[in-house]
N, C-alpha and C positions, 0 to 999 in steps of 0.2 A: 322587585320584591317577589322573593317566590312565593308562589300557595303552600299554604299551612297543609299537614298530609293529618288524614281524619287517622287515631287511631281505631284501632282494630279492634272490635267489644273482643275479650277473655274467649278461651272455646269453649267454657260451662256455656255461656250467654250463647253462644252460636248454635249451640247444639240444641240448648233447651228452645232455640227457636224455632227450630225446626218441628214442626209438627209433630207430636205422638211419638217420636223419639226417646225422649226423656221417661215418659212412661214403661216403654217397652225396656230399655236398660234397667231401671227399678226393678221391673218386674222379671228379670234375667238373675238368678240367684249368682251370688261371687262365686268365682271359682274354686273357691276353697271348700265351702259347704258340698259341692258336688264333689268333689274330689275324695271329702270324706264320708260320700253315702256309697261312693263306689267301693266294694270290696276291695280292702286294700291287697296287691300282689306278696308282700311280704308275709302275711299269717299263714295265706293258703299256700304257699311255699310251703312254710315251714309244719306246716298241717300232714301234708305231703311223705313231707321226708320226718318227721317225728314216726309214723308208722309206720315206714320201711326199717329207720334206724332203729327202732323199739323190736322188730323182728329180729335184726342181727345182733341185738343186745343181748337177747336171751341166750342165743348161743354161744357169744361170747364169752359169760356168762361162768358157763357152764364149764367151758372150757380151763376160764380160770378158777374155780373150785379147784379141779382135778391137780392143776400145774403147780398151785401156789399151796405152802405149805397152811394145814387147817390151824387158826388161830378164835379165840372167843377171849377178848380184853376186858368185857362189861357185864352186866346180867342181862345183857337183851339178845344176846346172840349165844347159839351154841351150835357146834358141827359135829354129825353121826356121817364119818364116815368105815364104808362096807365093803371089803374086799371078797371076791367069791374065788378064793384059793386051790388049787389042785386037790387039798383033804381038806378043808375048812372053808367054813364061812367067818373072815376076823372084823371086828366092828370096834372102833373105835371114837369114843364119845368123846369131845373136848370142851369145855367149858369156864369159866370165870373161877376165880375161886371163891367167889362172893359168893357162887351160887351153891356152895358145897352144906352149907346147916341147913336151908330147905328143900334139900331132900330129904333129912330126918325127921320123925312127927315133929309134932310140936313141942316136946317135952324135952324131946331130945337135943333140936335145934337149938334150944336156951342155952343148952350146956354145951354146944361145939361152941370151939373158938375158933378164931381168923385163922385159915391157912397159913403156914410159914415153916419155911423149911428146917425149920428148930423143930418144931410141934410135929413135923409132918410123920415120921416114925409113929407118934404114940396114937395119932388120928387116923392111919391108914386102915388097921382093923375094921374101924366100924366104917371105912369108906366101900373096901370092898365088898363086908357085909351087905352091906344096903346096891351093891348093883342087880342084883337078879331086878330091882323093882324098878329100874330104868327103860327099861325096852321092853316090850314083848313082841315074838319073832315069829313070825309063821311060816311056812310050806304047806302050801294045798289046804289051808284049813288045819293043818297040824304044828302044833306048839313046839318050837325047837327052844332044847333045853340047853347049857353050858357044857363042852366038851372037855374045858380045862376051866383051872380056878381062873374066878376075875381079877384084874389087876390095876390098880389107883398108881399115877404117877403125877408131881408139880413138872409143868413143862411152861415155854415160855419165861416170859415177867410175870405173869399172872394167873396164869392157868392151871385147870385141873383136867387128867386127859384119864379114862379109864380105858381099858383092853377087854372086851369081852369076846371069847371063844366058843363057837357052835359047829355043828357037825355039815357039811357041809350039803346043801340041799340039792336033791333030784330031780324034784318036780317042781313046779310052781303053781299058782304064782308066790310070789313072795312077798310078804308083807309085816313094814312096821309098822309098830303102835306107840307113839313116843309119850308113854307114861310120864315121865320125870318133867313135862311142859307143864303140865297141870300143878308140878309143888311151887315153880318158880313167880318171879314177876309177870304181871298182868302187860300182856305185848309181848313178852319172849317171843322169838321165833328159830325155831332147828332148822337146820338146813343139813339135809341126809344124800348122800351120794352112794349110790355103785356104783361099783369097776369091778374089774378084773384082775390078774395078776400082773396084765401086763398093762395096764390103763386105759381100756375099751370101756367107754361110759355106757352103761346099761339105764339109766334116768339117775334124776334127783329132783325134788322139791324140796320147798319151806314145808314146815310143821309150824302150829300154833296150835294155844287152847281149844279154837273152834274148830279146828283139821288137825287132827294128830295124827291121821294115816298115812302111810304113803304106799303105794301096793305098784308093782314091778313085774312083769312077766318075764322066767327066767330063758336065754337063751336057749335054743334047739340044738338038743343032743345030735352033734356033727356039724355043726355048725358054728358051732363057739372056735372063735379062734384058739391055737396051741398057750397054754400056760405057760411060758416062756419068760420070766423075769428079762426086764432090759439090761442091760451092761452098765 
């Protein structure tokens, strides 16, 4: 008759027999809780590179302003762009067409109606009337006025794009003042670009209500590249 074999108590039971054992494991947090006190690798990674990428974003950026053709589809966005031409400086405002009765007072806005290129003839008048009150334009502290009448055109699906022409500036620095942000929606923001004639970014920012400047130092006499339109 063979002997009976004694089972084996569980290893909970083995362990916890063991002296101070059992304790000391309780008292060893899981592995998981420290796992998530330690900084995780993945944020500060990405912590990392959100600040480098956020630097070549801006001039990315910038880049694409210049490339891609200026578009405003809503009332919250509008583009002033500003060429600094061989005899002019050309400035070109594009906008929603939503946004076209709040540039008129109040009185007046009642009585515009919806852009549409049926209406657009008899609404043009008073669209170009009303540009001088959109920009104000400086050199050095000096107010530059219109060197040719202003010009209102429907561009896009949606847009309103006006042309304003000024003499072209000497000295600098140069600076807008994007009046026409203050008639619009609360949030609007411009976004204003220089170039040149042959597409050398000279700056651009946002404009809003609480910034509506944007001041530029104009390139040094000899030093501007040649005004050479591209091919």
């Amino acid at each position: 008759m063979k002997p009976s074999r004694r089972k084996a108590p569980p290893v909970g039971a083995r362990l916890r027999a063991i002296p101070g054992l059992g304790p000391r494991l309780l008292a060893t947090p899981p592995v998981g809780p420290r796992l998530l006190a330690t900084p995780p690798v993945g944020p500060r990674l990405l912590a990392i590179f959100t600040r480098s990428f956020a630097r070549k974003l801006a001039s990315t950026l910038a880049g694409l302003l210049l490339a891609l053709p200026l578009r405003a589809h809503d009332i919250y966005t509008s583009f002033v762009e500003a060429k600094l031409l061989a005899d002019r400086l050309e400035v070109t405002l594009t906008l929603g067409r939503a946004n076209a009765s709040p540039l008129f007072h109040d009185a007046d806005a009642k009585k515009f109606p919806p852009l549409t290129p049926e209406n657009f003839a008899a609404c043009e008048p008073r669209l170009r009337a009303a540009a001088p009150a959109l920009l104000q334009i400086s050199a050095a502290g000096k107010p530059l006025a219109f060197s040719a009448p202003a010009s209102a055109k429907l561009s896009g699906d949606s847009d309103l794009t006006f042309t304003l022409t000024y003499p072209r500036p000497t000295v600098g620095p140069l600076k807008f003042f994007a009046q026409f942000v203050g008639s619009l929606v609360d949030g609007h923001v411009a976004t204003v670009v220089l170039t040149n004639a042959v597409g050398d970014d000279y700056g651009w920012s946002p404009l809003s209500y609480d910034q509506p400047v944007f001041e530029v130092a104009l390139p040094v006499p000899g030093r501007e590249k040649k005004l050479v339109p591209k091919k």
